[in-house]
Structures are given as structure tokens and as C-alpha cells.
C-alpha positions in Angstrom: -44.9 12.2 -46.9 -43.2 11.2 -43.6 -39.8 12.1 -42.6 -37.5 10.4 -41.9 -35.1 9.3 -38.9 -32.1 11.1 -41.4 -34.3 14.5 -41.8 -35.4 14.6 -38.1 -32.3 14.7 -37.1 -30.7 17.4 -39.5 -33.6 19.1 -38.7 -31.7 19.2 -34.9 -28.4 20.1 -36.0 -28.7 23.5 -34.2 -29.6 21.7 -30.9 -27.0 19.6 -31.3 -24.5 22.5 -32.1 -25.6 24.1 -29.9 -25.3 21.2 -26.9 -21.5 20.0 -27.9 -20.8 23.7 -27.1 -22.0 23.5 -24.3 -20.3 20.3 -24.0 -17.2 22.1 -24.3 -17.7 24.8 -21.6 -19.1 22.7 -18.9 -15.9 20.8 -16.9 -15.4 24.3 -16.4 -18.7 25.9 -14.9 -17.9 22.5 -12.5 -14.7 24.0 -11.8 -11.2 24.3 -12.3 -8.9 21.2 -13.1 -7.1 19.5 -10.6 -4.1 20.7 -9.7 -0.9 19.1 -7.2 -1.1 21.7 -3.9 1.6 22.7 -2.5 4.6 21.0 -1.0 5.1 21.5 2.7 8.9 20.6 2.7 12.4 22.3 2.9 14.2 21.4 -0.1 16.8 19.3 1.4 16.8 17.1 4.7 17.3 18.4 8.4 20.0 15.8 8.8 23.0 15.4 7.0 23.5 12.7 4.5 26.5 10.6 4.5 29.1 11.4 1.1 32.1 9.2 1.4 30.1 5.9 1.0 29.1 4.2 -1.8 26.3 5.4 -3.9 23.6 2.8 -4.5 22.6 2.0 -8.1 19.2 2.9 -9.0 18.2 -0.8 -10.3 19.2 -2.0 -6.9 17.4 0.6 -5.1 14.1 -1.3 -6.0 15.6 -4.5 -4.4 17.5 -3.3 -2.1 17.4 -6.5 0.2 19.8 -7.9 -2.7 22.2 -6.1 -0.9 22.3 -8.4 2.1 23.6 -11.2 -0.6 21.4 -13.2 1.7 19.4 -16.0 -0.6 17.1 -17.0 2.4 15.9 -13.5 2.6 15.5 -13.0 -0.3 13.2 -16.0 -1.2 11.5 -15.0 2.0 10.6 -11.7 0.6 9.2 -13.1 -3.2 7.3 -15.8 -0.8 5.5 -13.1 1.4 4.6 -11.0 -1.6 2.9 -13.4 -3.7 1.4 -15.6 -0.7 0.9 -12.4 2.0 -3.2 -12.0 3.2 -2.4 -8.4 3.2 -1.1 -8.4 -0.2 -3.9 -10.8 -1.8 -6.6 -8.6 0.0 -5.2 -5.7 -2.0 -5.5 -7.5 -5.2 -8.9 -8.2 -4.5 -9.8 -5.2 -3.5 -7.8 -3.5 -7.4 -10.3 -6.0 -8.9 -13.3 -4.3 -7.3 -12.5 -0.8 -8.2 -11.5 -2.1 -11.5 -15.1 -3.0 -12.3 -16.2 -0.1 -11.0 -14.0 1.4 -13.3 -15.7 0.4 -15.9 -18.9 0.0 -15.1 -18.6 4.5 -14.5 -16.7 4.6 -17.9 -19.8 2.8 -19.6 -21.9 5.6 -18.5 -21.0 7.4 -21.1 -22.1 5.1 -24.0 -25.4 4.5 -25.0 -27.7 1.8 -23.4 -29.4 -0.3 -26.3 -32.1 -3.0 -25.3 -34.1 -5.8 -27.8 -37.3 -5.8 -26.2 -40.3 -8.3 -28.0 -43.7 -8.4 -27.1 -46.3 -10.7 -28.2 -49.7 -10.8 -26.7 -53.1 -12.0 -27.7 -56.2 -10.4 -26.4 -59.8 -10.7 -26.0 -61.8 -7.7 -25.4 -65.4 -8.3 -24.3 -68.4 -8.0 -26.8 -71.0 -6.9 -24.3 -69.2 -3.4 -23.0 -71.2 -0.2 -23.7 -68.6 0.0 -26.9 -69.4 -2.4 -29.4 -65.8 -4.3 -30.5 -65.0 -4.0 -34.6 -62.8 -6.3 -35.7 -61.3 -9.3 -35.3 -62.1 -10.9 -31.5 -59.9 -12.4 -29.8 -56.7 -9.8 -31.3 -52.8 -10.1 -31.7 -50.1 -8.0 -31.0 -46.5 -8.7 -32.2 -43.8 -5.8 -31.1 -40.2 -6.1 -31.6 -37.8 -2.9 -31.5 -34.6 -1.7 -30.4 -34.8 1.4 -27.7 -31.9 3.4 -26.5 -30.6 6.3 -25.3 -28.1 7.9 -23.7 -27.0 10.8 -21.5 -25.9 13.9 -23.2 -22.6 14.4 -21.1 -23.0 18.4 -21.2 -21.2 19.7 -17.9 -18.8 17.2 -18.0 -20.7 15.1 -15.0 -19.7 11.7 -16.3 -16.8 12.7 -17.3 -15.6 13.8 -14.0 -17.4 10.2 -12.9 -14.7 8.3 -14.5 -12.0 10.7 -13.3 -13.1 9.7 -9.9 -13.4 6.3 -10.6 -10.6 5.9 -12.3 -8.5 7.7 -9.1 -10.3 5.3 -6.7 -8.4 2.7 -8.9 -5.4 4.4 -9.5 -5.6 4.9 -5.3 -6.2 0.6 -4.6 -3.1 0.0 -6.8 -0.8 2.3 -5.4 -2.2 1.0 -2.2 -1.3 -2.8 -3.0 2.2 -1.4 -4.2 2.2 0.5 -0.4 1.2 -2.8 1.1 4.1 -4.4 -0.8 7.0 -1.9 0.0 5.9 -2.0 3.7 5.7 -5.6 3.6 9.2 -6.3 2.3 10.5 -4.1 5.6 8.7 -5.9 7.9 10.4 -9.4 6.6 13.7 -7.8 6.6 13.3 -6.9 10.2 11.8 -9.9 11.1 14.5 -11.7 9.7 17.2 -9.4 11.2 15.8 -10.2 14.1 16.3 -13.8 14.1 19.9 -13.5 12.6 20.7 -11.4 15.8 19.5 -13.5 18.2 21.2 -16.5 16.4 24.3 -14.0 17.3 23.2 -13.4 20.3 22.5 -17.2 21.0 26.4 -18.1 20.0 27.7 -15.3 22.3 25.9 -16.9 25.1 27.2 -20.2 24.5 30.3 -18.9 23.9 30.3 -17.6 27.5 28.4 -20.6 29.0 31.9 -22.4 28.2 33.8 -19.6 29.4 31.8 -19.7 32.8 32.1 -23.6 33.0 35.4 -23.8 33.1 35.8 -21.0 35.3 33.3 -22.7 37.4 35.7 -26.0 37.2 38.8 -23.9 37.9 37.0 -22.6 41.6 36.0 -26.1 41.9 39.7 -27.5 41.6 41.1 -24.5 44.0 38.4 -25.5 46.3 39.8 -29.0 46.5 43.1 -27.9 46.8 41.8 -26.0 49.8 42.7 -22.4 48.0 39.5 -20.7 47.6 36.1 -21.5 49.7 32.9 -22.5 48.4 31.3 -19.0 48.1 33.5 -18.9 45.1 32.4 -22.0 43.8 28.5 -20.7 44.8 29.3 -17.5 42.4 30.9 -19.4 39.6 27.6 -21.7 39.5 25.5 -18.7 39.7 27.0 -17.4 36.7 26.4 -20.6 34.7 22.7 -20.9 35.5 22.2 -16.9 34.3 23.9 -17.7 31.7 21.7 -20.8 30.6 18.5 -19.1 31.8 19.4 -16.2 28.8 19.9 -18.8 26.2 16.4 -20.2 27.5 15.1 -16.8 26.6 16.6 -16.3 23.9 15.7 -18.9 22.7 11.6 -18.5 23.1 12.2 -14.7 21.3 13.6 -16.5 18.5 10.9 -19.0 18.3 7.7 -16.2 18.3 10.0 -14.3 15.8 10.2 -17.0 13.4 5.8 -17.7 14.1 5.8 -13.9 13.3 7.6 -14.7 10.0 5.4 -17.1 9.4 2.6 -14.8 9.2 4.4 -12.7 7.3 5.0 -15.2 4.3 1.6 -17.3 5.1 3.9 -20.0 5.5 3.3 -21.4 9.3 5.5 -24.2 9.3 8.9 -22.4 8.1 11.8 -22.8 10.1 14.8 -20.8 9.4 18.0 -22.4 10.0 20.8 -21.0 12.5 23.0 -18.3 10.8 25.4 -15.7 11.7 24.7 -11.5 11.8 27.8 -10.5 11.8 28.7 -11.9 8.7 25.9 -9.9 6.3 27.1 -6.8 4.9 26.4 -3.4 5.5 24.4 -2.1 2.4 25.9 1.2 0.7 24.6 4.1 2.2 22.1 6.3 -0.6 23.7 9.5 -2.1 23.6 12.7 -0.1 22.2 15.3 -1.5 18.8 13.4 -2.4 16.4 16.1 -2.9 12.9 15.9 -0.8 11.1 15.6 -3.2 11.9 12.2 -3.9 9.0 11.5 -1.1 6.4 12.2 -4.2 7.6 9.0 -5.3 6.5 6.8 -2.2 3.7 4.6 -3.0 1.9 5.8 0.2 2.1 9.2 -0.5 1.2 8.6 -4.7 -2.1 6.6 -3.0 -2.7 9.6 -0.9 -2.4 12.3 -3.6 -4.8 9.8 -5.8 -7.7 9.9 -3.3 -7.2 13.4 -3.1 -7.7 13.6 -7.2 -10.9 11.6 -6.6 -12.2 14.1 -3.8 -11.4 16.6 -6.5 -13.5 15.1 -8.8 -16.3 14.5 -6.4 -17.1 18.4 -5.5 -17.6 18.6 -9.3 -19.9 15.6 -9.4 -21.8 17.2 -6.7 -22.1 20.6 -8.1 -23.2 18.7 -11.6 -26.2 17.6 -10.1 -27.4 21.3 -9.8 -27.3 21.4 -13.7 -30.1 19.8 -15.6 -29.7 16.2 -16.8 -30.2 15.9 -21.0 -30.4 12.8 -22.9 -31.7 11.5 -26.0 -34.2 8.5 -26.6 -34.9 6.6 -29.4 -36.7 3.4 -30.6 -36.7 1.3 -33.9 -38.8 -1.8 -34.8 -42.2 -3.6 -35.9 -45.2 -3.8 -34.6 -48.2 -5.9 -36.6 -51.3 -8.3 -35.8 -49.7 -11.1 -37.4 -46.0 -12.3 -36.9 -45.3 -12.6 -40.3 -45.9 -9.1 -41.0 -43.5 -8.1 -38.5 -40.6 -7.1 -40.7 -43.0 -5.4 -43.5 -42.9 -1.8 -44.3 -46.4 -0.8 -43.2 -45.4 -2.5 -39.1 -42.1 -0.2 -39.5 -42.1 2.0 -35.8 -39.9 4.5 -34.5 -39.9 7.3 -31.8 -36.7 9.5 -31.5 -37.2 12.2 -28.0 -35.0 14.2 -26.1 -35.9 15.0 -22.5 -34.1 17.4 -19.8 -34.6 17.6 -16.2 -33.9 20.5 -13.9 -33.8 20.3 -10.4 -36.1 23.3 -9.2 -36.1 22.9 -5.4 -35.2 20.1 -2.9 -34.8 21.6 0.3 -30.9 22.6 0.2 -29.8 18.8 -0.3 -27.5 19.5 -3.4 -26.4 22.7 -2.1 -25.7 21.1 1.1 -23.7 17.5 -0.6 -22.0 20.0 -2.6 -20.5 21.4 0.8 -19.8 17.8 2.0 -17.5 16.7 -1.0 -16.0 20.2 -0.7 -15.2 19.3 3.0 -14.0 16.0 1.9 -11.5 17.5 -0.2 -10.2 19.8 2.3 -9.6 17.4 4.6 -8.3 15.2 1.6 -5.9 18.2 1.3 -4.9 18.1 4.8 -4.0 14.3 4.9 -1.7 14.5 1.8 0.2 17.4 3.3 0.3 15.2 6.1 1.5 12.4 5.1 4.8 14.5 2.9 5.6 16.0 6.4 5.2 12.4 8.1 7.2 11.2 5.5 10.0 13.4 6.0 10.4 12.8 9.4 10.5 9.5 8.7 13.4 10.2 6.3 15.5 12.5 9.0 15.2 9.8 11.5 16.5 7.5 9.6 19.5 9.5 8.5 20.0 10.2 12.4 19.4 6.2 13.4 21.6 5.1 10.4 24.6 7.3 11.2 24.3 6.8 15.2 24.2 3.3 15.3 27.0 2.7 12.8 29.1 5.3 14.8 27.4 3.2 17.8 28.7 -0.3 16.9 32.4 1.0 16.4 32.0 2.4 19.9 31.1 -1.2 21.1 33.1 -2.6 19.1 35.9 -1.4 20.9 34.0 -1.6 24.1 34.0 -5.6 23.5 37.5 -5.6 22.9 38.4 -3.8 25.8 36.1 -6.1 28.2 38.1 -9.1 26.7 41.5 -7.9 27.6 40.0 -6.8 30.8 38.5 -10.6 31.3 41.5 -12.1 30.5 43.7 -10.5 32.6 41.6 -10.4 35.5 41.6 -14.4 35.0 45.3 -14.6 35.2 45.4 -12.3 38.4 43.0 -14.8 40.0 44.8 -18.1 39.7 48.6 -15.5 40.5 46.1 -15.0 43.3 46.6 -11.0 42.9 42.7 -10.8 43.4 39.6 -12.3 44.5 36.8 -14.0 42.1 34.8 -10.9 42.7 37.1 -9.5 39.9 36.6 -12.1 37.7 32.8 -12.0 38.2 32.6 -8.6 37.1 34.9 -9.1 34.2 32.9 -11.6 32.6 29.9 -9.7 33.3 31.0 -7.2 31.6 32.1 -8.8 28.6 29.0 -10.6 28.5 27.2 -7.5 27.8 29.5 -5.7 26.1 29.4 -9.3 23.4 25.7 -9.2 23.6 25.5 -5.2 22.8 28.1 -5.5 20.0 25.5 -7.9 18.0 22.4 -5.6 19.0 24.2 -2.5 17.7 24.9 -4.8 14.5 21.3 -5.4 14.4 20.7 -1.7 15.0 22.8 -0.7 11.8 21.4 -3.2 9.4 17.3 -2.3 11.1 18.1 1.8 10.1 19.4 0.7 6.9 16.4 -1.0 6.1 14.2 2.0 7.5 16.2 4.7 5.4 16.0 2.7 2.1 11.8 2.1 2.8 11.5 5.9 3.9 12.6 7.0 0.6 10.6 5.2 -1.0 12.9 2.0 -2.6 11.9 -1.0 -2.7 9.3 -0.6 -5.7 9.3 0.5 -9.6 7.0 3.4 -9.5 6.9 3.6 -13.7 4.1 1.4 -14.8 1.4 3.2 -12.5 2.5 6.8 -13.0 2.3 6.2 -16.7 -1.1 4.7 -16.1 -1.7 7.6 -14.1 -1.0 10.3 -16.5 -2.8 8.5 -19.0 -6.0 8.7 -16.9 -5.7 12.4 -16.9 
């Protein structure tokens, strides 16, 4: 009597014992698990962090452009990251390593195909062997084959570990693309505001200068002054219109660069005041550095270094021999109708192995070329902590220099001002000469102009100190998608 597919394969039980133990000890003849290297940083920042301001809340920490209680920006900002080409190129690019994704984690299950066959052949009666038989003959075939890789050292395994790091890797990547973007607009947009402040400064002075220049022209009638007074007064009103000209053309390639930004080429964005927005809160001090961990750049770094991890292992798996099982169930008969009949029952069941015996040092030698990639994978995440902490001591430096900055101009504006004025009244007491007034309202020119930069300065380093630690983005979904893919 035959046996059958249930007896052959209790008849294999000790292979099969005997290749799940295996199973069991081979992630680690691949090698050790993956494990976080070292951290590179102090515990604490270089620079001092500001204590007598306002703590942030953590909710607005993720939108921490709210702060501005600017609704422009902020529709600015939801526009650029649904509608940004950077952005949607990241999405597309999730969606690729998403398949991939699962096309590795498929790998592990069994391939099963329905494969039918029916022929009808005529072999020829006048060969040196006579034919028996019917003449011309039918075949019918129908079965079911599979098979599937016994996973033994862990090699696809450590396949979808990779894959699934590539994804992991193109999400936080999007979410880098994203938190990046957001300061980019803010800037952008800061930069608009301040030379809409810069812009009503200058006009403010254009007045200022035209009545001065209608003052010399007066005195000149009156025969008090001479017309190189009158020459100088007019020279101040055409500088004066010639910065407003270029202010002007900065504003208009700032707003075309915001444009870009929000793939929205026709926005305009109307004249408003910098002065006016707020100065966010400044973050706690005594944030600890390793808050960086928590960046999305540095979470996609540490993610292609997982999948470099993996990849030394896939490499060294190749060196091990490749098992799998085969197996096929069907019918097989002259005539269709006996397809499905005991007698045209078929089966094979097989297990093959194949063990790389010599190839010239190519797997030894990939083996040293994923090893290299994770080294330098190693190197670039270490990198990026140390680039990242700079990033967040120079922010602490800009943000507390250019607020102490702006109080210095500040004063410096209010000083020119008293300075202008009275340098005005000495001129028509005719205590001095224009000359004085000239340099007066040159220097309260600048020192009006400066006054908004610094403004612009203190709102740009908030912005930088918020994106270098990492706000701006709600790390929780991915690293709970990212421990689950451990």
C-alpha cells in the first residue's frame, strides 16, 4: 500500500525538529541584534538656557507657529504641507518602500501556483519502436505546486527588518521634510513682514526728508540758506525713494519664493506690520540633549543605520545553505473526465538544500561591503547628533543675542530721534548748518531700519531654536510603529 501525504510527513518529523532548532539559533550565527551606539553628546548644552521666561506647553511645541497668533501664517504653513513638491515627493517615495515592504514580508509565505496542462499528441507509427496504444494520445494535467523557503538562519527574517527600516527611514524622512518645510515658510514669511516694516520706516522718513527738503526750499527763498542745502535735502529724498524701490523688489522675490514654498504661484500676501507679532516663549532651560533623538532627521538617520545592520546579516546569510520544501497535488489522466478520479490522483512532496561551495570570494567580499556600509552608517548618525547639537547651541546664542540686540537698538532708535529732532530745531534757531541735520536723519534712518531687522532677527532664532530641538512634529505614531517593527 502507498503512503500517504500525512505518513510522509510524520515520517520527517525529526527533520523538521530538527530544522525549527535550527531556526531558533540562526539570527544569531548572523549576528548580534541591533543595538542604539553610543551618544556623542555632553548631557546638557554648551550655552545657557534662558529660566525666567515662560515655559512653552508641550501641545504647542508641535505648532509652535501658533505662537505668532498670525492666521496668514498659519494657513500658509497647512497650504505648503499638503500642496509642497518636496512633501508629495516624499509620500510617493513612503508608497514605494511600502510595497517593498511587503513584497520582502511575503517572502516568507509559501508560493502556491494552479498550473493546467492539456495536450494532444501524435507520435509516429513508422519509428524503430512500434507505438501501443491509442494514436494520436491525450494528456490532461491539473495540480497545485508550492513551496517555500525554510527561513533557518533568520535570512528573510532580517529581509523584512531591513525593509521594513527602509520604510520606517522614508517616513521619518517625509516627517523631516515637513518640520524643515514649516521653518522655511516662517522665515519666508518673516521676511516679508520685515520688509513691510522696513517699507513703512522708509516712507516714514521719505515724509520726514520732504518736508525738510520744503523747509531748505523756503529759507532759500527767503535768501537764508543757499542752494547746496537745497541740493542735499533733495539728495536725501531720491536715496530715500531709491531704498523703497529696493525694498520693494526683495519683497516681491520673497513672496515668488513663498510661492514655491506652498506651490501656490499667484499668492500675494497683503502689507502687515513686524513689530506687532509677538515674541514666542522661550523653551525651558534645562532641556536635556537628548531630546535631539527625537528629531525626525536624526530618527531617519538612526533607521538607515538599523537597515545597514540588517544588511551585514543578509550578506553573511548567503554563506549558509538555502533549504526549502516542494510539493505538488493534482490529476493527471488521458481523458478530462477522469481528471478528478482516484486512479489520475498525483503528488510529489521534496525538499532541496543548496550550499554555496566556492565562488571566488564574492560573498566573503559583499559581506565586507555591507559591513563598510554600516560603519560608515555609524559614522553619519553620530554625525548628524553632533550637527544637531550645534545647531541647538547656536540657536540658544542667536536667540539670546539678538533679543539682548534689539533692546540695544531699541534705545539706539530712540536716542537718534531725540538727536533728529533737536538738531532740526537748531537749524531753523540757525545754531548749525544742514550738515547737522543730514547726519541726524541719517542716522535715525538706520538706526529705524536696524530696530525692525533686529526684530526680524529675534523672531528668525526663535524659529531656529524651536526646529533645532526638534518641535514642530508629533513623533508618537512612527516610534510606536517603529518599536512594533522590532
Amino acid at each position: 500500500m502507498k503512503p500517504t501525504v500525512k505518513q510522509l510527513v510524520w515520517a520527517q518529523r525529526p527533520l523538521i525538529i530538527a530544522l525549527a532548532a535550527l531556526s531558533l539559533a540562526g539570527c544569531q550565527l548572523l549576528g548580534p541584534l541591533y543595538s542604539r551606539p553610543d551618544s556623542p553628546l555632553p548631557q546638557g548644552y554648551v550655552e545657557p538656557q534662558a529660566s525666567t521666561l515662560t515655559a512653552v506647553p508641550a501641545a504647542q511645541m508641535q505648532q509652535w507657529w501658533s505662537l505668532f497668533n498670525d492666521p496668514l501664517l498659519t494657513r500658509l504653513i497647512d497650504t505648503a504641507l499638503v500642496n509642497n513638491s518636496d512633501v508629495q515627493l516624499a509620500v510617493a517615495r513612503i508608497e514605494q518602500y511600502d510595497a517593498v515592504a511587503r513584497e520582502t514580508s511575503g517572502n516568507v509565505l509559501p508560493t502556491i501556483t494552479l498550473d493546467n496542462n492539456n495536450t494532444r499528441t501524435r507520435i509516429t507509427g513508422a519509428g524503430p519502436n512500434p507505438v501501443f496504444g491509442t494514436n494520436p494520445r491525450n494528456d490532461n494535467k491539473l495540480a497545485l505546486n508550492g513551496s517555500i523557503e525554510l527561513d533557518v538562519w533568520g535570512k528573510l527574517r532580517t529581509a523584512n527588518v531591513a525593509a521594513r527600516a527602509n520604510l520606517l527611514s522614508t517616513e521619518y524622512a517625509r516627517e523631516a521634510v515637513r518640520w524643515s518645510l514649516v521653518g522655511l515658510v516662517t522665515n519666508q514669511y518673516l521676511i516679508i513682514r520685515s520688509l513691510d516694516g522696513q517699507l513703512a520706516v522708509n516712507a516714514e522718513n521719505i515724509k520726514t526728508a520732504q518736508e525738510s527738503l520744503a523747509m531748505t526750499q523756503r529759507q532759500l527763498d527767503a535768501g537764508v540758506n543757499t542752494a547746496l542745502d537745497v541740493n542735499q535735502a533733495e539728495l536725501v529724498v531720491t536715496n530715500l525713494r531709491a531704498q523703497s524701490l529696493e525694498l520693494q523688489r526683495q519683497r516681491s522675490i520673497s513672496e515668488h519664493q513663498l510661492g514655491v514654498l506652498t506651490a501656490d504661484l499667484s499668492v500675494k500676501i497683503p502689507v502687515g506690520g513686524l513689530m506687532s507679532m509677538p515674541i514666542p516663549p522661550m523653551p525651558p532651560a534645562g532641556l536635556p540633549s537628548t531630546l535631539l533623538e527625537s528629531r525626525p532627521d536624526i530618527r531617519q538617520t538612526e533607521q538607515d543605520l538599523i537597515a545597514a545592520h540588517a544588511n551585514v546579516k543578509l550578506a553573511k546569510a548567503a554563506l549558509y545553505p538555502t533549504l526549502s520544501l516542494t510539493g505538488a497535488y493534482g490529476g493527471e489522466s488521458k481523458i478530462l473526465s477522469d481528471l478528478f478520479t482516484a486512479p489520475a490522483k498525483i503528488w510529489t512532496l521534496g525538499f532541496a538544500a543548496s550550499l554555496p561551495i566556492f565562488n571566488g570570494g564574492r560573498l566573503n567580499a559583499r559581506v565586507d561591503q555591507a559591513s563598510a556600509l554600516q560603519k560608515q552608517a555609524v559614522i553619519n548618525y553620530q554625525a548628524a547628533l553632533r550637527t544637531a547639537f550645534s545647531e541647538v547651541n547656536d540657536a540658544l546664542v542667536n536667540a539670546r543675542q539678538y533679543r539682548e540686540q534689539e533692546a540695544v537698538a531699541e534705545s539706539k532708535q530712540k536716542t537718534t530721534a531725540n538727536i533728529l529732532r533737536i538738531s532740526q530745531n537748531r537749524y531753523q534757531a540757525g545754531y548749525s548748518s544742514y550738515l547737522e541735520v543730514l547726519d541726524a536723519q541719517r542716522n535715525h534712518n538706520e538706526a529705524t531700519q536696524a530696530l525692525v531687522q533686529s526684530r526680524q532677527n529675534t523672531l528668525t532664532a526663535t524659529v531656529s531654536l524651536f526646529k533645532a530641538l526638534g518641535a514642530g512634529w508629533d513623533p508618537e505614531p512612527l516610534k510606536k510603529k517603529a518599536e512594533a517593527s522590532k
